[in-house]
C-alpha positions as a Markdown table, in Angstrom:
| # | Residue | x | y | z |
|---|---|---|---|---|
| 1 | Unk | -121.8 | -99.6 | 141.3 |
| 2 | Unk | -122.8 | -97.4 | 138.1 |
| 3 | Unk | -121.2 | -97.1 | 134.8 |
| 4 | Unk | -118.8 | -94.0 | 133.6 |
| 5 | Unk | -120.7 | -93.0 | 130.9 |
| 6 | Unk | -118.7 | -93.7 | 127.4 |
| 7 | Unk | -116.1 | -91.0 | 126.4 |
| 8 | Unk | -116.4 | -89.7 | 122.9 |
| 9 | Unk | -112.7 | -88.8 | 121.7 |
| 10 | Unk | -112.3 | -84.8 | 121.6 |
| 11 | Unk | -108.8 | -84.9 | 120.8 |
| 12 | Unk | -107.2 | -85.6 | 117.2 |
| 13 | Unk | -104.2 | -87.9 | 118.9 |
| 14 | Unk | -107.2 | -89.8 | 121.0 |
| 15 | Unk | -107.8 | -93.7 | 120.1 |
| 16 | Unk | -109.8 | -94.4 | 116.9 |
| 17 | Unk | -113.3 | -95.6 | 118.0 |
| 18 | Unk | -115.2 | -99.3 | 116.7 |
| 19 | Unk | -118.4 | -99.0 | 117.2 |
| 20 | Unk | -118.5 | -98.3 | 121.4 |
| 21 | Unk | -115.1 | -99.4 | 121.7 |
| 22 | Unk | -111.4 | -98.0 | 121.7 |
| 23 | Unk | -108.6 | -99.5 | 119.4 |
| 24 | Unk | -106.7 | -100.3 | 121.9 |
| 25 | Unk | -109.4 | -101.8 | 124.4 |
| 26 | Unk | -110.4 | -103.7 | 121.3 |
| 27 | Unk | -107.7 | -105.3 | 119.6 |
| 28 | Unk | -106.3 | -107.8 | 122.3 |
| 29 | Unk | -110.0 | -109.5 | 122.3 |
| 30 | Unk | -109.5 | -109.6 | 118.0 |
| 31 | Unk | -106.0 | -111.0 | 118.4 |
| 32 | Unk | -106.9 | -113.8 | 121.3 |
| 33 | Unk | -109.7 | -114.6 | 118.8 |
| 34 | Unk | -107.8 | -115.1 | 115.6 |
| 35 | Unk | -104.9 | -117.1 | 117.6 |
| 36 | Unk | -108.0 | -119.1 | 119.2 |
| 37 | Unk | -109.2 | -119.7 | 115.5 |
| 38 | Unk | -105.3 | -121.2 | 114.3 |
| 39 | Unk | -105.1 | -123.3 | 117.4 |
| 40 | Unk | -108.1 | -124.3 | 118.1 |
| 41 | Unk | -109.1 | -123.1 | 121.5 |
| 42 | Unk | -111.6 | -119.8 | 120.5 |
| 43 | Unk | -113.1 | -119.6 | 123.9 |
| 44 | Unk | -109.6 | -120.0 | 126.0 |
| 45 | Unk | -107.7 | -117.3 | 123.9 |
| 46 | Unk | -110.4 | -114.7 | 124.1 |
| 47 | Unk | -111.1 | -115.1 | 127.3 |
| 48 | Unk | -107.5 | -114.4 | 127.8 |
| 49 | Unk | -107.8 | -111.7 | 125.4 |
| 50 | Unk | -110.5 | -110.2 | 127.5 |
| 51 | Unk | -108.5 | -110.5 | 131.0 |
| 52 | Unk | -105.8 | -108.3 | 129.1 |
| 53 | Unk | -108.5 | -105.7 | 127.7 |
| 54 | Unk | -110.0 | -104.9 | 131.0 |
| 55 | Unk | -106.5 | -105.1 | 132.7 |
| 56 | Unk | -105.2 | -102.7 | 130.2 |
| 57 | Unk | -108.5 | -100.7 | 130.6 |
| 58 | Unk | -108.0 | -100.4 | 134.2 |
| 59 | Unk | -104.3 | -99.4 | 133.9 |
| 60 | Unk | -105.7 | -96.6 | 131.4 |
| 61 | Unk | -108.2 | -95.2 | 133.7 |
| 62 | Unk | -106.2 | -95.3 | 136.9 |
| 63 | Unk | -103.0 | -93.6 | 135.6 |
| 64 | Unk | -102.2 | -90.5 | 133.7 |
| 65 | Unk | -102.8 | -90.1 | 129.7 |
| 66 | Unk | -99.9 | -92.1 | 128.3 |
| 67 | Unk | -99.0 | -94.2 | 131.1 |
| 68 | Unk | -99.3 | -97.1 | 129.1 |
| 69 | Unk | -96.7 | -95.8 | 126.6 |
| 70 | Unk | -93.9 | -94.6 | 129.8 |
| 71 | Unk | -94.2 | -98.1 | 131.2 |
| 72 | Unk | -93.6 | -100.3 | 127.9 |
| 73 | Unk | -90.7 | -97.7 | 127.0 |
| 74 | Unk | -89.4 | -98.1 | 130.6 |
| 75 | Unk | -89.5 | -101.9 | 130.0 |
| 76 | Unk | -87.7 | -102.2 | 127.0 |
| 77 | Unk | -91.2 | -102.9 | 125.3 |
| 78 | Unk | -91.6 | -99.9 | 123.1 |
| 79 | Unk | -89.5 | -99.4 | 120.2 |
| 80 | Unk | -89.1 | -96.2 | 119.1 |
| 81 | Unk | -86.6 | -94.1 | 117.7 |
| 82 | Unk | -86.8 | -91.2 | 119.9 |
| 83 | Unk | -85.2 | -91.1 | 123.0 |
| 84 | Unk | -87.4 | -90.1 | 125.1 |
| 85 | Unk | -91.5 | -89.9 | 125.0 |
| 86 | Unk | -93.3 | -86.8 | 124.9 |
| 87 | Unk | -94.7 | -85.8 | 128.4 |
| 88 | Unk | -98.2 | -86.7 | 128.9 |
| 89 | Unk | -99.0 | -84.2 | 131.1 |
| 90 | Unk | -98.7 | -81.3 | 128.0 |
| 91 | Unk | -102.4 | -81.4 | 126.5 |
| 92 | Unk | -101.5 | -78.8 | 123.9 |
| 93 | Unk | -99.2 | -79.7 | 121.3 |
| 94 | Unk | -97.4 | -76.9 | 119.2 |
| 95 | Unk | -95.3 | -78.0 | 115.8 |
| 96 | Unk | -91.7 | -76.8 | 115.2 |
């Protein structure tokens, strides 16, 4: 089974970047690590950490840009002021 290739962000509301990796792909790993640090299981919490990263990742991929978002705000997940989210399927964005 061969790679994707990496996707370089074209798009000023796309993820900031760390090196080869997305924020968002990113930050569950940092997170499971600190928590590992304060509790004293490193190699438990990031492995957890990781499990959520690639589930995350997959959900990403599979589904439409913004998914993600739609199903936390349809869970009660997302807080947000707005009322409803913008629709994901609109790639050009034009300001009031």
């Amino acid at each position: 089974m061969s790679e994707k290739p990496i996707e370089i962000p074209q798009h000023q509301d796309d993820p900031q970047w760390i090196m080869i990796w997305p924020m968002d792909e990113l930050l569950p790993i940092v997170f499971g690590f600190c928590f590992g640090l304060l509790i004293g299981q490193v190699l438990i919490c990031s492995a957890v950490g990781l499990g959520i990263a690639k589930a995350y990742k997959f959900a990403k991929s599979s589904r439409h840009k913004g998914f993600v978002l739609h199903w936390l705000y349809g869970h009660g997940l997302l807080w947000t002021k707005n009322r409803t989210l913008k629709n994901t399927y609109n790639r050009k964005f034009i300001p009031r």
